[in-house]
Each structure stands twice: as structure tokens, then as C-alpha cells.
C-alpha positions in Angstrom: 8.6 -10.2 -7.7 4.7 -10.4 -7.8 2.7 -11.4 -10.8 -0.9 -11.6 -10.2 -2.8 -13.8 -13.3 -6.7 -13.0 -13.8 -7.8 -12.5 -10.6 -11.2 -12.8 -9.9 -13.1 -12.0 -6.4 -16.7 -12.0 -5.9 -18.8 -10.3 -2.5 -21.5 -13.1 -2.3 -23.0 -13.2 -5.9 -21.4 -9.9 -7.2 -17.9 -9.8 -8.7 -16.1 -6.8 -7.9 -12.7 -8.1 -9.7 -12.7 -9.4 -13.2 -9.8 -10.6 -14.6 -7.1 -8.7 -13.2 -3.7 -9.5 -14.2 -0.5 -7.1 -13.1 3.1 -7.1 -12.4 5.3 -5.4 -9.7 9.4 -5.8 -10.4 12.3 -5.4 -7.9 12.5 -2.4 -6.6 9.8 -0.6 -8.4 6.3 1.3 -7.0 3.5 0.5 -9.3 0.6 2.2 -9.1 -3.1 1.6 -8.9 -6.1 4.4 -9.6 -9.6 4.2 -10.5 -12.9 5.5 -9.3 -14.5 4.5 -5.9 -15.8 0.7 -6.2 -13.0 -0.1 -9.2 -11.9 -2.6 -6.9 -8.4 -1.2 -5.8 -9.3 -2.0 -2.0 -10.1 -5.7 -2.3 -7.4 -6.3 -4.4 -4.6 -5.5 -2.0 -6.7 -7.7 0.3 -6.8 -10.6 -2.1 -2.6 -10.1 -2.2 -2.3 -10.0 1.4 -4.8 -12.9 2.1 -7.7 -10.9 3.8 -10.0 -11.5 1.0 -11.1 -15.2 -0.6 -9.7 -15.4 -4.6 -12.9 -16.6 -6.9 -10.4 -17.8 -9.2 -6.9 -16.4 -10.5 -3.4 -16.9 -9.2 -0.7 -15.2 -7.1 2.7 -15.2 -7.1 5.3 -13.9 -4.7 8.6 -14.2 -5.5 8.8 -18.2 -6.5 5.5 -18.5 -3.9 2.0 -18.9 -5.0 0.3 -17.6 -2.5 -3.5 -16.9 -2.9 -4.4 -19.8 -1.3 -2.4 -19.0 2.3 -3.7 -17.5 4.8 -2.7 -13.6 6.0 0.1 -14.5 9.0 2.2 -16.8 6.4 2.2 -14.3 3.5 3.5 -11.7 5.7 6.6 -14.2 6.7 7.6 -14.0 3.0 7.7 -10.3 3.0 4.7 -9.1 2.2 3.2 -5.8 4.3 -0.1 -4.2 3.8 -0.6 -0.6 5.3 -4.2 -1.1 5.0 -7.0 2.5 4.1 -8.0 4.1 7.2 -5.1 3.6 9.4 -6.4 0.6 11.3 -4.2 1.6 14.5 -4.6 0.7 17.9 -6.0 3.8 19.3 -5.6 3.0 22.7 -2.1 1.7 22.5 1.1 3.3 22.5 2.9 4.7 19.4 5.8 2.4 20.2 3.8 -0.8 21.2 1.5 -0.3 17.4 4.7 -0.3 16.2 6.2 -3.4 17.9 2.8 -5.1 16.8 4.8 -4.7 13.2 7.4 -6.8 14.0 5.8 -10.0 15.6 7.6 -12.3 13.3 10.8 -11.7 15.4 11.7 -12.4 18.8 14.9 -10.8 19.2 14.4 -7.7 21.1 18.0 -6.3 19.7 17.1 -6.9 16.3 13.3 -5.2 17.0 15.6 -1.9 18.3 17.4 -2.2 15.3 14.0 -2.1 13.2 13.0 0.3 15.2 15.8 3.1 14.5 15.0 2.1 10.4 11.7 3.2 11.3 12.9 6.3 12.9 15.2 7.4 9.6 11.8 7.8 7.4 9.7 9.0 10.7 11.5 11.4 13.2 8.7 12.8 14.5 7.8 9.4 15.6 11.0 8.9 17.9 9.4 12.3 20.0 5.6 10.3 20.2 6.6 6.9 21.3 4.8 7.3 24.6 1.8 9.4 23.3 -1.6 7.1 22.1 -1.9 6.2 18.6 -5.4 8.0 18.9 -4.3 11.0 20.3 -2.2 11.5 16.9 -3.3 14.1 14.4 -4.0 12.0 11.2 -1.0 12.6 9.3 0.9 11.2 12.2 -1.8 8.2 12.5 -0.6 7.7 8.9 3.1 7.5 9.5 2.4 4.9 12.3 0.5 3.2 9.6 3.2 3.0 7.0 5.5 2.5 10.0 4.0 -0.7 11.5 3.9 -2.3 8.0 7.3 -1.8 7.4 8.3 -3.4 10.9 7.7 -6.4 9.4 11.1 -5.7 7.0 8.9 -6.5 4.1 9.9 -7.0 0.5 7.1 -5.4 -1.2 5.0 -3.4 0.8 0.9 -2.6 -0.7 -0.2 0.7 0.5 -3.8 1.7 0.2 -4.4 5.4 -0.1 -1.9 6.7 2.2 -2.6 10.4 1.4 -6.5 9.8 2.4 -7.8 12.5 4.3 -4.2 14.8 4.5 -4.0 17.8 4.2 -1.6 19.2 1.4 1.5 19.6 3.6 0.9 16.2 5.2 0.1 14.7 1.4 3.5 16.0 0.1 5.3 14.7 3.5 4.1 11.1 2.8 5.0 11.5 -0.9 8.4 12.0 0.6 8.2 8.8 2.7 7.4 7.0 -0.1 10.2 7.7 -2.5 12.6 6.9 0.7 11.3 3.4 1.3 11.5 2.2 -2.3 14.9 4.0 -2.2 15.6 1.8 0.8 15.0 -1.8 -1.6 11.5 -2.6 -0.8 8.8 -2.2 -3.9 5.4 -0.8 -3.8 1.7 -1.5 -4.8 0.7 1.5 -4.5 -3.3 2.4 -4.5 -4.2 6.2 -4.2 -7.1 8.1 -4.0 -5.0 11.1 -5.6 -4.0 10.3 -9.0 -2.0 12.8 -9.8 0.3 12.2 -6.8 0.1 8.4 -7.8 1.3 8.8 -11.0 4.3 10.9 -10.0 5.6 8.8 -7.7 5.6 5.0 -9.4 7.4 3.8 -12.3 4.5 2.0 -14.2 0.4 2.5 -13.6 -2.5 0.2 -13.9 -6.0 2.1 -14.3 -8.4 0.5 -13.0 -12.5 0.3 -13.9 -15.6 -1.3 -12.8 -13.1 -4.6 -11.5 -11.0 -4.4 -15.0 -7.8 -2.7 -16.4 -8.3 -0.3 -19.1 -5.1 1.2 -19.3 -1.4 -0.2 -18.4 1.9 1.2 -19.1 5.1 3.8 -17.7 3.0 6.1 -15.5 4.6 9.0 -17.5 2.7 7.9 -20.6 -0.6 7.2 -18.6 -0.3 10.6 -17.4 -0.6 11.9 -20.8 -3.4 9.7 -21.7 -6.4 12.0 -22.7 -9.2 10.2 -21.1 -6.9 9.8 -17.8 -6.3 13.6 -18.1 -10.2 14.1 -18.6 -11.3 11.5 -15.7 -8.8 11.8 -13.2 -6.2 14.7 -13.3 -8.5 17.7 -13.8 -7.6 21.6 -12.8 -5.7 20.7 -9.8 -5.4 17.5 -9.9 -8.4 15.4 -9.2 -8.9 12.9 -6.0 -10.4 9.8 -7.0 
């Protein structure tokens, strides 16, 4: 589904991805971990078209698609859920999540996407009226996940959902993400907490200073010593 070839991406004269090649299948969640600064973050935005490619190639699907800008990759079915929520505070639950679903103008078929929403977020149906801002953060964060998937994506990129959750709100969003990839649509998943990462996907990339070190089932990469040493420490270790 998407195959990304040596991906390289520079911030003015300082590369910050070197090389990067990965794979995501039909129907899978692959993960990404790493340390602050490995890169993770700009390389969702390199898939989704936020970010200039130095050089490197992207393929969705039969697309290649590192070239086109953000609005066009999103009509081939890809959704980013970007780090930090990115919501409009001042808005509506129910309009952030209408925002998700600009490419259609059939307001029967935006109801329809709508109740899909509502069957991975209840609690949502009971805050349409309420501002996004007035949210406590693990409801911010369903919104998040909820806009994105508005869009009926293919394969939706996630970028550390479980950021700044506390454990009951983590495990809750480790639930959400099992039920959309159960739903059809594959993940790229990138997590600030490996441990959770690595239970959840089928296959993990680990990430260092804009490289991969280590690629393979993310069962085996979870009994990897220096991924046990680095990132999954007495109680699992947020990266």
C-alpha cells in the first residue's frame, strides 16, 4: 500500500532524514519509535505532503506522491492525525469533525461518516455541542483521531496519539486503535511509548539520528536487547 524508497529531508542545511526506506501492507499498523529528534515527526509530514522531500520517493497505492501537494494526497486516502491535537479550539466538537470530511459534499453521506465515527468514539456523540478546547485531552485526542478518519482514509499516519494521557486514557486509545485497523484502514503508527507501540502493530521500524537501525515483526523487535535496554525499561519507557 505505501512504500517509501530512501527518503531524505533536510531543515535548511541540516538533514534530519537519511535514507529512509519502509513498507506499510493492507490492513496492517506498522510502527515507528525512536528518541526525540530521530525524525519520526517529519516523516509523517513528508508522507502527507507538509514537509519538502530532499530526495527519495513515495508511493501510495499505484500513486507516487511526494511531489503533490497535502489536499490531493488526502483524496487518495491518506489521513494524518498530526502530534499535539491541532484542533480548533474554538469550534465545535461536531464542526472539527465535519472539517474531516471536506472532500464530500453530500450531507447524507457526512451523517453516515459521522455515526462510523461515533462506533469507535461514544463519548463524542454526548460532546457535539461542547468546544473542542473545553475537552479534557484524552477527549481532544479522540477528536483528533476522529477528524482524520472523516476523511474515510485508506491508511491513516498517527503521530503519538498517547502523548500526554494519562494511563486510563493511554489504554482507551490503544483500544481505538486496534478497532480502526479492524475496520480495513492500515496504520503508520509513531509513538512516544514504545512499549504500547510495539504491542499494537504487526511489524516495527526503530528509528535513530534520521536512519533505521532495526526492522522486523514488532514481536521480535520487542525482544531485541538493545531495544529492551533503550526503550522498554522497568515499566515501560516513553520515548
Amino acid at each position: 500500500m505505501l512504500k517509501v524508497k530512501d527518503l531524505r529531508i533536510h531543515y535548511g542545511l541540516a538533514e534530519v532524514v537519511k535514507g529512509i526506506s519502509i513498507a506499510v501492507e493492507e490492513k496492517e499498523i506498522v510502527s515507528l519509535i525512536g528518541a526525540n529528534g530521530a525524525g519520526k515527526t517529519t516523516f509523517l509530514r513528508a508522507i502527507s505532503g507538509l514537509k519538502k522531500v530532499s530526495s527519495g520517493e513515495i508511493w501510495f497505492q499505484d500513486n507516487k506522491i511526494d511531489m503533490l501537494p497535502a489536499y490531493e494526497i488526502v483524496t487518495l486516502g491518506v489521513a494524518h492525525s498530526p502530534q499535539g491535537k491541532r484542533l480548533f479550539n474554538s469550534m465545535k466538537v461536531i464542526d472539527n469533525l465535519v472539517l474531516g470530511a471536506f472532500l464530500c459534499r453530500d450531507k447524507k453521506e457526512i451523517a453516515k461518516y459521522l455515526e462510523n465515527v461515533y462506533q469507535h468514539f461514544p463519548i463524542l456523540k454526548t460532546r457535539t455541542e461542547q468546544l473542542a478546547g473545553s475537552l479534557s485531552g484524552g477527549e481532544q485526542q479522540m477528536v483528533a483521531i476522529a477528524r482524520a478518519i472523516m476523511s474515510r482514509p485508506k491508511l491513516l499516519l498517527m503521530d503519538e496519539p498517547s502523548l500526554g494521557l494519562s494511563p486510563i486514557m493511554v489504554a482507551e486509545v490503544g483500544r481505538i486503535i486496534r478497532n480502526i485497523e479492524e475496520s480495513g484502514v492500515s496504520i503508520l503508527l509513531v509513538e512516544q511509548n514504545a512499549r504500547m507501540a510495539l504491542r499494537l502493530s504487526n511489524r516495527t521500524y526503530v528509528l535513530e539520528r534520521g536512519t533505521v537501525v532495526l526492522e522486523g515483526k514488532s514481536s521480535d523487535v520487542y525482544t531485541d536487547e538493545r531495544v529492551k535496554k533503550a526503550y522498554l525499561g522497568a515499566g515501560g519507557f516513553a520515548l
